[in-house]
Steps between C-alpha positions, in 0.01 A plus 500: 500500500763429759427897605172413535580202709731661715244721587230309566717309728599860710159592496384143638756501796451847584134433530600144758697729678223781559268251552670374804630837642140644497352176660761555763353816485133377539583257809662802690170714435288225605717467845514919547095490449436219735741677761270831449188264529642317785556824673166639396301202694732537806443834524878577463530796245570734782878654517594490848783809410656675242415287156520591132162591269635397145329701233420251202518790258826527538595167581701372212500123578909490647443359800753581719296614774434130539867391472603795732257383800698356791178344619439278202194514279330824703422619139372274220388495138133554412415584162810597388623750755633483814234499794533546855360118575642446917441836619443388823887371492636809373679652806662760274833470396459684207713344279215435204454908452906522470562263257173599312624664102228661432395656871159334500543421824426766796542375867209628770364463806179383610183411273175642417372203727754547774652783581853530708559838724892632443670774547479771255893455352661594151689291265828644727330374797430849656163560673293810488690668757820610390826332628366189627515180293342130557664169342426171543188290615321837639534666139309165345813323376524155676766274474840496633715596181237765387554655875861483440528649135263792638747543768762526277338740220390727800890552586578625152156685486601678832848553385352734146259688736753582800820537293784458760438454873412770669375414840403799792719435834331204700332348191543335172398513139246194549377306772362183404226358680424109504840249495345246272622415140405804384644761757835340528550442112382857527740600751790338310410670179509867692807430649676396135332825368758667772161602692443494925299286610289375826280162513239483751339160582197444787626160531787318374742481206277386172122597625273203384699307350683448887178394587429215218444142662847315557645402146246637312666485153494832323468523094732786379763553247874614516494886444841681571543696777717789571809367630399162541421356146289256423229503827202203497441191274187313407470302762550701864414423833410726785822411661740537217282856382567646814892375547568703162314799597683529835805473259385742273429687736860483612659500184313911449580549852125603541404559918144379539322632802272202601211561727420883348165516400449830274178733611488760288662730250536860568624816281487470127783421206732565513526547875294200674553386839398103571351431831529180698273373781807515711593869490749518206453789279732450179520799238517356106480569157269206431351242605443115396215335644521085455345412781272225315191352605571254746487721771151614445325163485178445403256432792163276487354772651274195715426531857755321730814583243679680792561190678841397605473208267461663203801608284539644157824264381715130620840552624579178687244170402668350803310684801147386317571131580155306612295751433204630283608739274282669203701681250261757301600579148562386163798659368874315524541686819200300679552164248866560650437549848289179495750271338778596718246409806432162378838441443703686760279385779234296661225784498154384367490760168167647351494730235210722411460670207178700269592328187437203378864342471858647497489631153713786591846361652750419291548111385717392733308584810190354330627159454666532884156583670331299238690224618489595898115469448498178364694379764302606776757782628304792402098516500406783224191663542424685229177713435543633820561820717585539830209699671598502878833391728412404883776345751498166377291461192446681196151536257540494086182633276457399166687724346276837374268446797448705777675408777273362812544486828520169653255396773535524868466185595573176355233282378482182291583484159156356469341859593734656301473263205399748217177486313525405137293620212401331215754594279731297270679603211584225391801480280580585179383314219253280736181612622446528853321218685213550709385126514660452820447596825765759662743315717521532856832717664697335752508668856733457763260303658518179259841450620651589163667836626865555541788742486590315156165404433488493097222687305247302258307664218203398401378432140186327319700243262766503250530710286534367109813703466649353829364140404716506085767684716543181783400256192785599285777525780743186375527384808130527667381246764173388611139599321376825460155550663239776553586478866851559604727602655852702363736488761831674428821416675338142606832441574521727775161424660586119529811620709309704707235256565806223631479602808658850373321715716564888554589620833104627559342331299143345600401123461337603139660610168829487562660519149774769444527876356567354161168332443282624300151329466226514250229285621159502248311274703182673723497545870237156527730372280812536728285428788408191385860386356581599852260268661550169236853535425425326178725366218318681238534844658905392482454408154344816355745754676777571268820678570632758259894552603821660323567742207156424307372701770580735297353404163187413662451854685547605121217321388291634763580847506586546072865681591775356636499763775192711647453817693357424905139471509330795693320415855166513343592237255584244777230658766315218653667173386461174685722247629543119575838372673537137518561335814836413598472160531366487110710302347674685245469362137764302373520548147717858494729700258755658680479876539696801546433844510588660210363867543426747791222593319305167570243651737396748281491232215276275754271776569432519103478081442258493801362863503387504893623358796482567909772461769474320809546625845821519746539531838122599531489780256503521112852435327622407146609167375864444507736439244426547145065515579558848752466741224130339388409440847590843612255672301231251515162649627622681805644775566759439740735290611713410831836375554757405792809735456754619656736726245356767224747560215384759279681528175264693277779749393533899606344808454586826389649687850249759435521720827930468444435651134268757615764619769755551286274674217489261230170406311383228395265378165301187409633360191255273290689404212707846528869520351688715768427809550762787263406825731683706203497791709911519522566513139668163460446308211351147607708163456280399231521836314872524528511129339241597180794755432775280523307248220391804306820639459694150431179466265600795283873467560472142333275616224784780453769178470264320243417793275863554485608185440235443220588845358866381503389151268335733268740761438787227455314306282271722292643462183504161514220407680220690258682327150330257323577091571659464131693855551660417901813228342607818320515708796842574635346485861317134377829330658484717884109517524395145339353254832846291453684838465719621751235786596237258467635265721590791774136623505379107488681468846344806643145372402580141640571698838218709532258164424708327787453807730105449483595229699652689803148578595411162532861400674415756757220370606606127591900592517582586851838687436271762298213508746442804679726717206308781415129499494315255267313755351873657375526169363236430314566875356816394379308112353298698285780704360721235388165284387406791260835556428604160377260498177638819402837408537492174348339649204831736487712171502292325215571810295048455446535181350322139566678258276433159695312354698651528814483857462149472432440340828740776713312766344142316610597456859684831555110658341303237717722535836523918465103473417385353774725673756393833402136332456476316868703820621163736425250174477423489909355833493141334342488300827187576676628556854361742792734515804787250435235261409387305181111568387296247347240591227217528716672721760626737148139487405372602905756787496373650137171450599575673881616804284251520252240556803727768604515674216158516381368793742757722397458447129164596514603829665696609200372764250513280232400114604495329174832547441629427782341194476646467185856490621361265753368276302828473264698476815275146540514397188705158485852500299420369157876319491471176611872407561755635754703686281228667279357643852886596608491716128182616515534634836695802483329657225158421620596653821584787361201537320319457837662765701469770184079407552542517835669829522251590251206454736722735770308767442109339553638464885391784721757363785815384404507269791204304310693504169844315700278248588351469212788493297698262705179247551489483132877441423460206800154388342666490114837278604297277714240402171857409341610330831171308471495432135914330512497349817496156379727545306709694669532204763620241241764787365604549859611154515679480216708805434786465682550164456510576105670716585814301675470212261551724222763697688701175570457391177672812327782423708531152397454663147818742587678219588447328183580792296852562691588118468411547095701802455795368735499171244475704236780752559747342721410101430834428324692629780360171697492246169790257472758586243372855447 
């Protein structure tokens, strides 16, 4: 009875302590699939640069990709297996495919949706013509340290193909072109090898990074440098990066020739002969391109982009003082380039960019230009593309429309108003209204205009959503009517309106950049509050301030964030602005802008909306409004400017690649290219080796050491119970013997080893040794291992109940390894990606289509169709494991039919397809028929399996404390 008790009691914590692990579990799904949905409705699933594809059928549920991310959550948990759920933050350090144990993980380039143009290079960095290498940002490998490492790696790569240095009179053994992070860690590594070297650079001493804005701070990590040690930390400014690669520089006593700009490449490997604009002709052995990308930036391609003004990158904020500057671009380097404006001088800052909000830049810079914006600094104008530059303005589009260009002369903004159609689409959840009259837009004319005149939107009524969002805020003021008016940052419009007026600005609306108003009320109806100034039109307007802007957008839109509407979904809108002299309302909560993403949230809440007019020609709304108004039934728009800063990134230095013979490739979710044509073993196949040969050199260690137990022990081991006292070996081999307790030990250390795996994932002394995947080799080793052992030490008894236990969770813990070790491959999945049902169901039925033709073209159709058919046929097993033991043999079974039905083929091309449709078409039916399943086993495997696997050691514990009582307790009782 107590037995009993006792286990009811394990069995009843166990299942508290599962219980909470896999809710923990559950939350951290939920949070990885809202990422991915997040990212989805933004429109941000688009790697910007190298980024992993993780292949759920081998994903085995570890998760350290996600703990090995620099970034933070780039990678998530959906359904069990790790998912790529920020790809648009993924700027590819790679990490998540090195610490990956099972290698489910492959790093490419490009998508199927976007492809990226690179240079042709192998896994040891050299191109398709022979001797010349590229590293760094050029080769598709951003980042600092990855520039670095690749500089080092080249110098040891360099050193196995040259041997010893062996350079022709007058040259070297490499010339190195590009002094950036990459060349001189390059350059360092060559010289340590014992190897010549020359470094040409067309400008100065670190190439791009000598041209980031002042005190630009530079994430990196410390990697150890030849002769200097540890080079970098996390946090790095321009400044201090470039102080330590002058001294590194130094320190390798590496010349580099600044102002040498490399032409060409003549001769071939191992005889080449660099070329440089200035007459130099340098023989070499190789050569290392690193010239990045920076110096081949990315033009508009717009008329009026050779313009003095225009420039591709900020040095010095300080010469833009007092003027209008537009920074184009979306990326940290724009985000960047406009913060250190605002702050770093007095220069009126505009940014322009085709997205709907900064959902690319890293955190930090989002909550600086978020911030920036809702102070009034920086006017973001998003939507938008810059379709022509002239002397001292500059014209946006909408951003996907053809450019236009702008008019000869000016006329009023009344001519120019644009003509809107009857269109509303309302917003979601809430049918569109078409009881009211359009409202009247504002011209220039009614005295409303101004360089910081302040877009208004207009809409039918509230919303229901909007009214239950404003009723339940806690600390809402004033009624909620059909008619009103939201007004966010009230706060800053009353300042403006005291007297606060912009240098510019006309006698009309005079409120500032951060003012955002959404005004329901028709044009008679402004007109006529205009005329009466009466109480009740004060009464009804209600101002909607503060971080339930938020919520309240969320009501409207059904997501907490929203992908930018497209021009024809705001085309036509019309607008009411209230006078100046209106009062504003009283009753206000206060506001602050809590997203950069607010105008494309406004643009869903109100659906349409129209710009006003500046300076006598069309321009957007400032402040938070300019993304809305920019693409707001016209097609262009007009703005004063004096300074273009284009920050859009670079482009691949095509014509420089062509002239010194290398190719190039678009990559669209390509790994990197293998060649194969020198008879080198890749990285990746020289690894598989190195596991499969530890794999069979361990399997050697435990067949050994299990033949040892046996042949020790094999008289004594196969006696019966009643038959072992009288044993002469019963004293040595018993589990309190002297033999028994030696092999006990052993089997308590190989159960603690299984923990090693999980140490070296979280444990940063053992990060980085050996690969992960050498680990886990050696975790599932000592997991199967352990059993076996213990079973030795036990001498193949269970006599209590603790043994009882030990012997459950060693069978439960190696179970479900080996189980969630082979489970992942019934994942549906098709590029890196997790299917649902109905896609499964699309694909089988895409394939079926297929096939038919060909089948009928066989010599003996029905039974072909037969095979078919039983390739269709749903699994009868209803539970995971019955499918995972039915498969193999059923499989079998399949192919032996199918190679039955080779010979009904006349073309053996027909019968590969056919045989490896059907094989697709036959998993998939089991795919279909466990899925749900399969997702509730997903989530629950691995956390059985580390509750059990935690509890076996407390159970170890338990059993060494025993046997220590037992055998050694009256060494520690008084008196003994």
């Amino acid at each position: 009875m107590l037995e009993a008790s006792l286990s009811l009691l394990v069995l009843g914590v166990l299942a508290v302590v599962t219980a909470v692990l896999f809710r923990r579990r559950s939350v951290q799904e939920q949070k990885g699939a809202e990422q991915l949905r997040l990212a989805v409705a933004e429109g941000q699933t688009v790697p910007l640069s190298l980024h992993p594809v993780i292949d759920p059928t081998l994903c085995v549920g570890s998760f350290s990709c996600i703990k090995a991310c620099p970034e933070g959550e780039i990678i998530g948990v959906v359904d069990g297996v790790a998912t790529l759920v920020e790809a648009a933050h993924c700027i590819g350090h790679a990490r998540c495919a090195v610490e990956c144990p099972v290698g489910a993980i492959k790093l490419v380039f490009g998508t199927a949706e976007r492809g990226v143009d690179l240079p042709d290079v192998d896994e040891q960095f050299e191109t398709n013509r022979a001797g010349v290498y590229i590293i760094g940002e050029l080769g598709g490998m951003g980042l600092i340290k990855n520039a670095l490492r690749q500089g080092l790696v080249l110098g040891k790569v360099l050193k196995q193909r040259l041997k010893k240095s062996d350079a022709e009179n007058g040259g070297v053994d490499v010339v190195v072109v590009g002094a950036g992070p990459a060349g001189i860690a390059a350059a360092a590594a060559l010289k340590e090898q014992g190897l010549t070297v020359r470094v040409f650079e067309q400008e100065t001493l670190g190439g791009a990074v000598a041209h980031y804005p002042r005190g630009k701070v530079v994430m990196s990590e410390q990697i150890v440098m030849p002769n200097y040690g540890a080079f970098g930390r996390s946090l790095l400014s321009k400044e201090e990066l470039l102080e330590e690669m002058r001294t590194l520089v130094k320190a390798n006593r590496v010349a580099v020739e600044e102002g040498q700009k490399v032409t060409s490449i003549g001769g071939t490997a191992p005889r080449l002969v660099v070329i440089t604009a200035q007459g130099k002709r340098v023989p070499c052995r190789a050569v290392a391109l690193a010239i990045g990308l920076r110096g081949s930036p990315r033009k508009l391609g717009v008329d009026g982009e050779d313009l003095p003004k225009v420039v591709y990158r900020l040095i010095d904020p300080e010469q833009y003082h007092d003027r209008n500057v537009l920074v184009v671009g979306g990326g940290d380097s724009a985000v960047e380039a406009a913060i250190q404006l605002a702050e770093e001088s007095t220069a009126k800052v505009t940014i322009s960019y085709r997205q709907a909000g900064f959902g690319k830049v890293k955190p930090r810079n989002r909550e600086r230009i978020t911030a920036l914006i809702d102070d009034g600094r920086v006017k973001a104008l998003f939507n938008t593309e810059v379709s022509a530059i002239e002397p001292r303005h500059i014209r946006l589009a909408p951003a996907g429309d053809k450019p236009e260009k702008a008019p000869a002369s000016r006329s009023s903004a009344a001519d120019k108003a644009p003509r809107r159609e009857e269109h509303d689409p309302g917003v979601r959840g809430v049918a569109p209204s078409s009881a009211q009259p359009p409202t009247r837009p504002v011209n220039a004319s009614d005295g409303d205009a101004g360089d910081d005149a302040v877009g208004a939107f207009g809409a039918q009524a509230i919303p229901d959503p909007l009214r239950a969002a404003i009723a339940a805020l806690p600390d809402r003021k004033g009624p909620i009517h059909d008619r009103a008016t939201v007004v966010f940052d009230a706060a800053a419009a009353r300042d403006a309106l005291a007297d606060r007026k912009p240098p510019g600005a006309g006698d009309g609306d005079v409120r500032n950049a951060r003012t955002v108003v959404w005004d329901s009320r028709s044009g008679a109806d402004v007109r006529e509050a205009k005329a009466a100034r009466s109480a009740s039109t004060q009464k009804r307007d209600l101002n909607i301030t503060g971080s339930f802007r938020a919520r309240i957008l969320d009501e409207l839109s059904g997501a907490r964030r929203r992908p930018a509407p497209s021009p024809a979904e705001v085309e036509a809108a019309a607008t009411t602005v209230p006078e100046a002299d209106d009062p504003m309302p009283a009753p206000a909560t206060r506001v602050r802008e809590v997203s950069a993403r607010l105008s494309s949230s406004i643009s869903r809440v109100v659906g349409h909306g129209r710009a006003q007019s500046v300076d006598g020609v069309e321009a957007p709304s400032a402040g938070a409004s300019a993304s809305l108004a920019a693409v707001a039934g016209r097609k262009e728009t007009r703005l004063r400017n004096d300074d273009v800063i284009v920050c859009v990134g670079g482009e691949l230095p095509s014509g420089f690649l062509t002239a010194v013979g290398v190719q190039t490739r678009r990559y669209q979710g390509d790994e990197r290219s293998a060649f194969g044509t020198r008879n080198r073993p890749s990285k990746a196949e020289l690894e598989e080796k190195g596991r499969r040969r530890l794999a069979l050199t361990l399997f050697a260690v435990g067949v050994s050491i299990l033949m040892g137990l046996v042949l020790i022990g094999r008289e004594y081991y196969w006696l019966p119970l009643e038959e072992r006292e009288e044993s002469p070996l019963h004293d040595l081999l018993k589990p309190s013997g002297l033999w028994g307790h030696g092999v006990g030990l052993a089997a308590t250390t190989f159960m603690l080893a299984n923990f090693l795996y999980a140490l070296r994932k979280r444990w940063r002394p053992l990060k980085g040794k050996a690969s992960i995947r050498t680990w886990l080799t050696f975790h599932m080793f000592v997991g199967i291992m352990s059993p076996l052992v213990i079973a030795f030490h036990a001498a193949f008894l269970v006599n209590n109940l603790l043994a009882v236990w030990t012997w459950i969770a060693l069978t439960v813990v190696v179970g479900t390894g080996i189980f969630g070790r082979f489970l992942f491959r019934l994942v549906p999945a098709q590029a890196g990606k997790i299917l649902a049902v109905a896609e499964i169901r699309e694909r089988v039925s895409d394939m079926e289509k297929v096939l038919t033709p060909h089948m009928q073209r066989t010599k003996n159709v029905a039974e072909v169709t037969r095979i078919f058919d039983l390739a269709k046929t749903q699994p009868a097993e209803k539970t995971v494991v019955g499918a995972m033991l039915r498969e193999p043999p059923a499989r079998k079974q399949l192919l032996k039919s199918i190679e039955g039905a080779r010979t009904h083929f006349d073309d053996q091309g027909e019968f590969d397809l056919f045989k490896e449709s059907v094989l697709k078409i036959s998993w998939a039916k089991t795919q279909i028929a466990l899925y749900a399943k399969l997702k509730r086993v997903f989530r629950l495997w691995l956390v059985f399996h580390v509750v059990i696997a935690v509890f076996m050691v407390v159970l170890i514990g338990l059993h060494v404390a025993v046997t220590t009582y037992l055998g050694f307790g009256d060494a520690f009782r008084p008196g003994a």
